[in-house]
N, C-alpha and C positions, 0 to 999 in steps of 0.2 A: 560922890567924890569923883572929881575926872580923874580917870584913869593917865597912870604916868606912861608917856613911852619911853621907850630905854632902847638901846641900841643892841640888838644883839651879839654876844660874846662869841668869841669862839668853839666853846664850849653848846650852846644854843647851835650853830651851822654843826657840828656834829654829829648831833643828837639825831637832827632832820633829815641828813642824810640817811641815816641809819636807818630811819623810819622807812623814806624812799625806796631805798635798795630793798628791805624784807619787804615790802608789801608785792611786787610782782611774782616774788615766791610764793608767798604765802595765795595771791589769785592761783595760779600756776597749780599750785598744790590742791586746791580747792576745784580746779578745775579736773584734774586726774583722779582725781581722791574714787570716782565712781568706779572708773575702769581698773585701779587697781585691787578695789573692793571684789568688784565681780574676779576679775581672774583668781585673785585669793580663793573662791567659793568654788571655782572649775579646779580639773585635775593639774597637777603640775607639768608642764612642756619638757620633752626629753632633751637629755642637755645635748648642745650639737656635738657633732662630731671632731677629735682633734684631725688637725690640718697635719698631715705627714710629711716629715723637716723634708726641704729638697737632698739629693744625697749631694755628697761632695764631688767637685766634677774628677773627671779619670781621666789621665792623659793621654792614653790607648783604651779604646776598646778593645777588650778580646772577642775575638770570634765565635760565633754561635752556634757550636753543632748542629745540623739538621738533623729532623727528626728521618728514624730512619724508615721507610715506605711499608705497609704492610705488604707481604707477598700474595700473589694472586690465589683466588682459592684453587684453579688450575694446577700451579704449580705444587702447593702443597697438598693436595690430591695425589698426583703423581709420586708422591715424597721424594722432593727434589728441593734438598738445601735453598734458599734464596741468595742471590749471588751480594754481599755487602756493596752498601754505596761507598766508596770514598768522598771523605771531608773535604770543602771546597780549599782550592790550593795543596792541595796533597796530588800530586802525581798519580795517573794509574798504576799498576803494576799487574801487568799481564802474568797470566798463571802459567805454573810450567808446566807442561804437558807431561806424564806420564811417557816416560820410551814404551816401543811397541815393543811388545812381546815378538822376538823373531819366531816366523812360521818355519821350521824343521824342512828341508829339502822332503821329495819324497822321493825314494829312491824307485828307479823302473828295476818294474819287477823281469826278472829273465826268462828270457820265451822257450818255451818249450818248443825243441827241434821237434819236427818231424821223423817220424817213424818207416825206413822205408825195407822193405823184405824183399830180396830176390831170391828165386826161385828156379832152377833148372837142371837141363842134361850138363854136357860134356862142358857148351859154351858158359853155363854160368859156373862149372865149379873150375874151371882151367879161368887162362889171361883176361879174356873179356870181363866176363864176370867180375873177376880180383880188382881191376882196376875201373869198370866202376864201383864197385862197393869204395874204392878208394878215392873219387872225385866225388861222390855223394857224400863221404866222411870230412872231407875237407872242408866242407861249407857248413857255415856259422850254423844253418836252420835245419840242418838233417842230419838223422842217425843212422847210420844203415847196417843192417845184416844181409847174410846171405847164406845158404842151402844149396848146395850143387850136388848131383851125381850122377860120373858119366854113364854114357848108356840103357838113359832110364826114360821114363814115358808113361804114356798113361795105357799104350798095349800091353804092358807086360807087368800088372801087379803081383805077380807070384816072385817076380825077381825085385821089383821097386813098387812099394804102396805110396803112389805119391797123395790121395787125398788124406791116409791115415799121416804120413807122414807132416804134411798141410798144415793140418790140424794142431801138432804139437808144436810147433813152430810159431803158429799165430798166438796159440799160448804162452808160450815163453816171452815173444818176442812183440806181439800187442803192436803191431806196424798199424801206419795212417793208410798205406799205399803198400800193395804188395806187384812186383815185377816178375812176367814171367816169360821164360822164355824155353820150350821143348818142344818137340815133335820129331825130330829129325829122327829118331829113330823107332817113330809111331810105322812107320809103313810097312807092316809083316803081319801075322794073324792075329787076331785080338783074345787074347786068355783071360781067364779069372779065377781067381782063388778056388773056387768051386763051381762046375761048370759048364757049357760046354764051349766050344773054342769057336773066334767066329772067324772064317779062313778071307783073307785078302782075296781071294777069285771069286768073293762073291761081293762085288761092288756095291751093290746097294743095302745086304744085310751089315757089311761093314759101315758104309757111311751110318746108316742109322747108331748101331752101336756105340761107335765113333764121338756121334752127338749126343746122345746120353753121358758118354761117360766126360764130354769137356762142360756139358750143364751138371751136371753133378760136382764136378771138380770147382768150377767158379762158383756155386752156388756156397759151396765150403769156403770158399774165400772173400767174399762181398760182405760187407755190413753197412750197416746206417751211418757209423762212421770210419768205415774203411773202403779205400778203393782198389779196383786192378788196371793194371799197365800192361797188357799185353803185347809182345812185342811178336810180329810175325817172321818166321826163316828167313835170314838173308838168302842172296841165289847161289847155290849151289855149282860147282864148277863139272860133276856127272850128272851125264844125259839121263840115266835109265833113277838116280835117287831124285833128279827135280821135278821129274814125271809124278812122282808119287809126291811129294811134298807142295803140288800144285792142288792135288786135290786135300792135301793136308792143312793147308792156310787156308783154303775158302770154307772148310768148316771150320776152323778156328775162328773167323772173323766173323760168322754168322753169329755163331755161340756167344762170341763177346760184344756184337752190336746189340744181341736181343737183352741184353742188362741194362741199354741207355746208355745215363751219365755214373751209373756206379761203376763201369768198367770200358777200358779205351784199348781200340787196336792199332798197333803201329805198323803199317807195313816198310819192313826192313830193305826191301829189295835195290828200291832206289838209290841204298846209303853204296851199293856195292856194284851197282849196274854202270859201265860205261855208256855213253851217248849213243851207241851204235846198238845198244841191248848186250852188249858179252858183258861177260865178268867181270870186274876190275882188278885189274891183279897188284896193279901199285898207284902209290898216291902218297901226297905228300904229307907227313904226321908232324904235330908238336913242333909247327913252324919251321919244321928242315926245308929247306931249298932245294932237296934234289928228290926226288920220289923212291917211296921205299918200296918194298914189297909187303906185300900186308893179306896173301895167302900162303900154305905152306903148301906140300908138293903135293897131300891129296886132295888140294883145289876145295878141300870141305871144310878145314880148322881155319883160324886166322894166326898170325903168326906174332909176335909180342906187337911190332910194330902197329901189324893190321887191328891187333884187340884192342890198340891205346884210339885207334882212329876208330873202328866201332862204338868204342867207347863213348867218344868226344860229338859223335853225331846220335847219340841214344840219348847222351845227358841232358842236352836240354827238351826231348820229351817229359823225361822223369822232373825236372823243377816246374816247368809248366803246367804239370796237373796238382802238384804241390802247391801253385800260386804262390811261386819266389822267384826272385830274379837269379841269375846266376853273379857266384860271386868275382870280381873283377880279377 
């Protein structure tokens, strides 16, 4: 029987699509079907990572502290804080300085004056004497005492012990410099407390003795740190007393050169001697204008006047072995 043809329906274009569309799946499928066989049989893949949402944008950024610097191992060695950094846009701000401790003034310590001792006959315990001990007092760097008694000497210790007496003196009184000034009435027989007498007519057993007893006497008065200032007889206004005090000053000066520098002689003669070799009888003192007299009438004492202007030409030996200026 022939087969009828017939048109097909709508139903029939359908159907055929249908067929169409599944069959490329289904190769498709039949195509993979091996690979996803196998991975089935492998371990399972780690699921991926989620993706981290973006953030939301910021309208400002804020600023980012820096990290702050480790400190040198030096520094903390030392143990010495590390100084902070400041945040960027932060201003420095300089440290305050600790105030310094004020350093205390130091106060000058006050000088100890010097120590000065005069020592004599008639001239140091009368005007001369008195007033220098009182121009040596006046100044800022010296102390002075003084010892006088008239008619004394080193010939006649049974009447005046002048080295015992010396001696008590430098004790008490501890001088840097001692001043002396005697002889004037050395020139007669030489006695001693026990003994026998040594007679001025005999010239040379006198000088000798003479020198013994002015080394014996300064020997008592020098030290390590004390000096003598001897001061030699001004000139005398009798002929028959300058005779004998001529030979009295040149053993005094020997006696006191043979110490050195621990003991100094002054020769006094020229403070009192006019140009022509006499005596000087008057002269001008303490800035008067008109010249005074400045011996009394037995041509041997000085007279107040005369003692202020011996005075004044003696003082500055006495500061000069002091090493002071004199004061203005």
């Amino acid at each position: 029987m022939a087969p009828t043809h017939r048109t097909p329906s709508a139903l029939d274009r359908n159907r055929s699509a249908k067929v169409l569309f599944t069959l490329p799946l289904f190769l498709g499928a039949c195509t993979v079907g091996p690979m996803i066989f196998a991975a089935c049989r492998a371990e399972p893949a780690a699921a991926p990572e989620a993706e981290t949402p973006a953030a939301a944008p910021v309208a400002a950024a804020a600023p980012v502290a820096q990290e702050q610097p480790a400190p040198e191992p030096s520094t903390l060695a030392k143990g010495i804080a590390p100084t902070p950094t400041p945040e960027p846009g932060t201003p420095a701000v300089e440290p305050t300085p600790e105030p310094a401790t004020p350093t205390p003034p130091v106060a000058d310590e006050p000088k100890t004056p010097h120590r000065v001792l005069i020592l004599g006959d008639s001239l140091a315990a009368t005007g001369f004497g008195a007033l220098l001990e009182k121009k040596l007092d006046a100044h800022a760097d010296v102390e002075c005492f003084r010892k006088g008694k008239s008619a004394s000497g080193l010939a006649r210790p049974d009447f005046f012990d002048w080295p015992t007496e010396a001696g008590k003196q430098l004790e008490f009184r501890k001088p840097d410099l001692v001043v002396v000034i005697m002889g004037g009435n050395d020139g007669q027989d030489l006695t001693r407390k026990k003994g026998k007498r040594v007679s001025w007519s005999e010239p040379d057993a006198w000088k000798a003795d003479y020198r013994t007893r002015m080394d014996e006497f300064l020997a008592s008065l020098v030290a390590d740190d004390r000096k003598v200032l001897w001061l030699g007889l001004p000139t005398m206004g009798m002929r028959s007393l300058e005779t004998k005090l001529e030979t009295i000053r040149q053993i005094q000066r020997e006696a006191v050169d043979a110490l050195g520098d621990r003991a100094r002689y002054v020769d006094t003669a020229p403070f009192v001697t006019a140009e022509d070799g006499s005596l000087l009888a008057e002269a001008k003192v303490g800035g008067s204008k008109k010249p005074q007299a400045i011996r009394a009438e037995d041509r041997i004492h000085f007279t107040m006047s005369g003692s202020e202007y011996f005075a004044d030409k003696v003082l500055p030996e006495v500061l000069g072995i002091l090493g002071v200026e004199a004061a203005p």
